[in-house]
C-alpha positions in Angstrom: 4.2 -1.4 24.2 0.4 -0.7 24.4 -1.1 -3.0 21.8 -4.7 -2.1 20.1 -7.2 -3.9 18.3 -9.9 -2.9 15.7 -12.4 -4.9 13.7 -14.8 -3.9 12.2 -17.2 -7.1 11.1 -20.2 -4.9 9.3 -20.9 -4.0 6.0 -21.6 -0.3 7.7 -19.9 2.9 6.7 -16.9 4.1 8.6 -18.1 6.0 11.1 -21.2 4.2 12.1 -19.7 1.8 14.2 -18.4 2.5 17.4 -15.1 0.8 16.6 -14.6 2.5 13.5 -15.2 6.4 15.2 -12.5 5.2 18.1 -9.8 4.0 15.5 -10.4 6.9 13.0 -9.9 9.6 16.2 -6.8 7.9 17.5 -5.8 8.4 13.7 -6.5 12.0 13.3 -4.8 12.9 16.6 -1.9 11.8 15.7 -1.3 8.8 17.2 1.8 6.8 16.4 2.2 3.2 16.0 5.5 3.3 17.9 3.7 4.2 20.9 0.7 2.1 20.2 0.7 -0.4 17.8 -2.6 -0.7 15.5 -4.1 -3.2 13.8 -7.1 -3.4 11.6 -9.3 -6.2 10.3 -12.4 -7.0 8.3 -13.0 -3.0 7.7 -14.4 -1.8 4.8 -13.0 2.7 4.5 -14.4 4.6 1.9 -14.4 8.0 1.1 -12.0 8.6 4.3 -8.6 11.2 4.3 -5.4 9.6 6.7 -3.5 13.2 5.5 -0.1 13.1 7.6 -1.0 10.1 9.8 1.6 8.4 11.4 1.2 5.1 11.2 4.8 2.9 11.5 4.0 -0.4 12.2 0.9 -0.7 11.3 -1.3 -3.9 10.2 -4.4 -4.6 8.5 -6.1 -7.8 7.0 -8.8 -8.5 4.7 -9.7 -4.9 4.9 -11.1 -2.4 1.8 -9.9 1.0 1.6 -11.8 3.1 -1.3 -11.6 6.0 -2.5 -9.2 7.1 0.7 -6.6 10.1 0.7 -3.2 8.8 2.8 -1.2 11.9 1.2 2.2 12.6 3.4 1.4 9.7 6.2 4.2 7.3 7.3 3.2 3.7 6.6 6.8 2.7 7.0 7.3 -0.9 8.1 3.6 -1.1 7.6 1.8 -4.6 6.2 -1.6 -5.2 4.7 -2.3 -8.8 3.8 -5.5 -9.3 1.6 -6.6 -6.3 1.2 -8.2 -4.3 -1.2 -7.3 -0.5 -2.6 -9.6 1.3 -5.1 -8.7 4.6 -6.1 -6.7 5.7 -3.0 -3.9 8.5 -3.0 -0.8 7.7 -1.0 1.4 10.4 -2.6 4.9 11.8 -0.8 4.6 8.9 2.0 7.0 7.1 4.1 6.2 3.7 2.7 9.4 2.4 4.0 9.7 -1.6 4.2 5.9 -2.0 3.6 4.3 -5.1 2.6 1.6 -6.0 0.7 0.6 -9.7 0.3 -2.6 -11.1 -1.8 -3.7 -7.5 -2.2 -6.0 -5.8 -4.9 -4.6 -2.2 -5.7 -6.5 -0.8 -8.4 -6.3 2.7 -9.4 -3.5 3.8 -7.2 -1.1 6.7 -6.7 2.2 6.1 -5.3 3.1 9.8 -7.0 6.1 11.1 -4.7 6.4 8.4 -2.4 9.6 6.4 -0.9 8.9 3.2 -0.8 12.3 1.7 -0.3 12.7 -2.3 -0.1 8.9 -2.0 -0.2 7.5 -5.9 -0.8 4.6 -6.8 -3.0 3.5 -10.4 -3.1 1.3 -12.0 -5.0 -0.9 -8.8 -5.3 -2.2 -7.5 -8.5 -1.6 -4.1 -9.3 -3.9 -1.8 -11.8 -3.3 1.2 -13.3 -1.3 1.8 -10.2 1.2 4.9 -10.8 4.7 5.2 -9.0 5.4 8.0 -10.7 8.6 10.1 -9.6 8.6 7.6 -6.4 11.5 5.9 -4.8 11.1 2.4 -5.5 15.0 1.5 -4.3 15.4 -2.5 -3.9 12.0 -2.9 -3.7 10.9 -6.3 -4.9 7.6 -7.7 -6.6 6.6 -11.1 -6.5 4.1 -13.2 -8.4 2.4 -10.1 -9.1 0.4 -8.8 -11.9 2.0 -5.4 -12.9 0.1 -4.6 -16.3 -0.6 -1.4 -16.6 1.6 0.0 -14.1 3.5 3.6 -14.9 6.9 3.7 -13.4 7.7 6.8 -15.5 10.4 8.9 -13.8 10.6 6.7 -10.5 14.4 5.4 -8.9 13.8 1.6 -9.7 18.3 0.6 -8.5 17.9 -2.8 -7.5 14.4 -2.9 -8.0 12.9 -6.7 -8.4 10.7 -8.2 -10.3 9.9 -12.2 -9.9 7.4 -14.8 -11.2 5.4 -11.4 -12.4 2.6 -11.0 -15.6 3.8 -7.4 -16.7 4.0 -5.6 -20.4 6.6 -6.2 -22.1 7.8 -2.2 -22.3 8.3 -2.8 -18.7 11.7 -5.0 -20.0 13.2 -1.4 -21.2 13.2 -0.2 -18.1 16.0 0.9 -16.5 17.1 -0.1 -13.1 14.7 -2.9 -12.8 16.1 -7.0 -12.6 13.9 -9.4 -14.1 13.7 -12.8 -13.0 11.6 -16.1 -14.2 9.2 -14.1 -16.3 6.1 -15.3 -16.2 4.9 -14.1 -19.9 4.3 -10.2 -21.5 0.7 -9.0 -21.9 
């Protein structure tokens, strides 16, 4: 398996690093993580559209993704670990058996997408919307979920542990609650 490496160190814009104009065309043409797997570290995104990426396997750490459009990729078996999401659009994705850990998701749509045994970890979530997504025996941990709309999403066997959440949240069905933390 052919392995590639990206980081991007700068403050600069996508774009205006050499680095950052190789990983975004191996993006747009396609390329899948099955047959080269990506990682991504110390980048800061903004303003940037993934649309129908395919992306399986992908990691990234102590990135920043604002403002970004990731509408229809696959980001299955996917992990980012500290990383931060400002008003990006990942609606009707594969997020299949992603992870999140110590990440900032702020201003989110999930709108659409399966996210099936999805894991968030110690990640604070705001004003993050799931709705009409698949969140099947996907799990939250330490997390704080204030603020975030589930309406109309498959929670079965959907976890939440050790998490900060409001308390309307407890109504919900499909979701187990365990060792609550407290209710906004």
């Amino acid at each position: 398996m052919k392995s590639s490496f990206i980081s991007i160190k700068s403050d600069a814009p996508l774009g205006q690093s050499d680095e950052s104009v190789i990983l975004i065309q191996r993006i747009a043409d396609g390329v899948s993580a099955s047959e080269n797997f990506l990682q991504l570290g110390f980048a800061i995104i903004k303003n940037d559209s993934f649309i129908e990426s395919k992306l399986a396997d992908f990691q990234s750490f102590k990135s920043d993704f604002y403002h970004c459009n990731f509408s229809r990729a696959d980001f299955s078996d996917s992990s980012f670990n500290e990383c931060n999401f400002r008003g990006c659009s990942f609606e009707f994705c594969e997020l299949i058996k992603i992870s999140f850990y110590k990440c900032n998701i702020e201003s989110v749509s999930f709108t659409n997408s399966r996210l099936n045994r999805a894991d968030f970890l110690k990640s604070n979530l705001k004003s993050v919307h799931f709705g009409s997504g698949d969140l099947t025996a996907a799990t939250f941990h330490e997390c704080d979920l204030r603020g975030v709309d589930f309406s109309s999403s498959r929670l079965s066997e959907t976890k939440i542990i050790d998490c900060i959440f409001d308390e309307s949240l407890r109504l919900t069905p499909g979701i187990e609650i365990k060792s609550m933390k407290g209710f906004n």
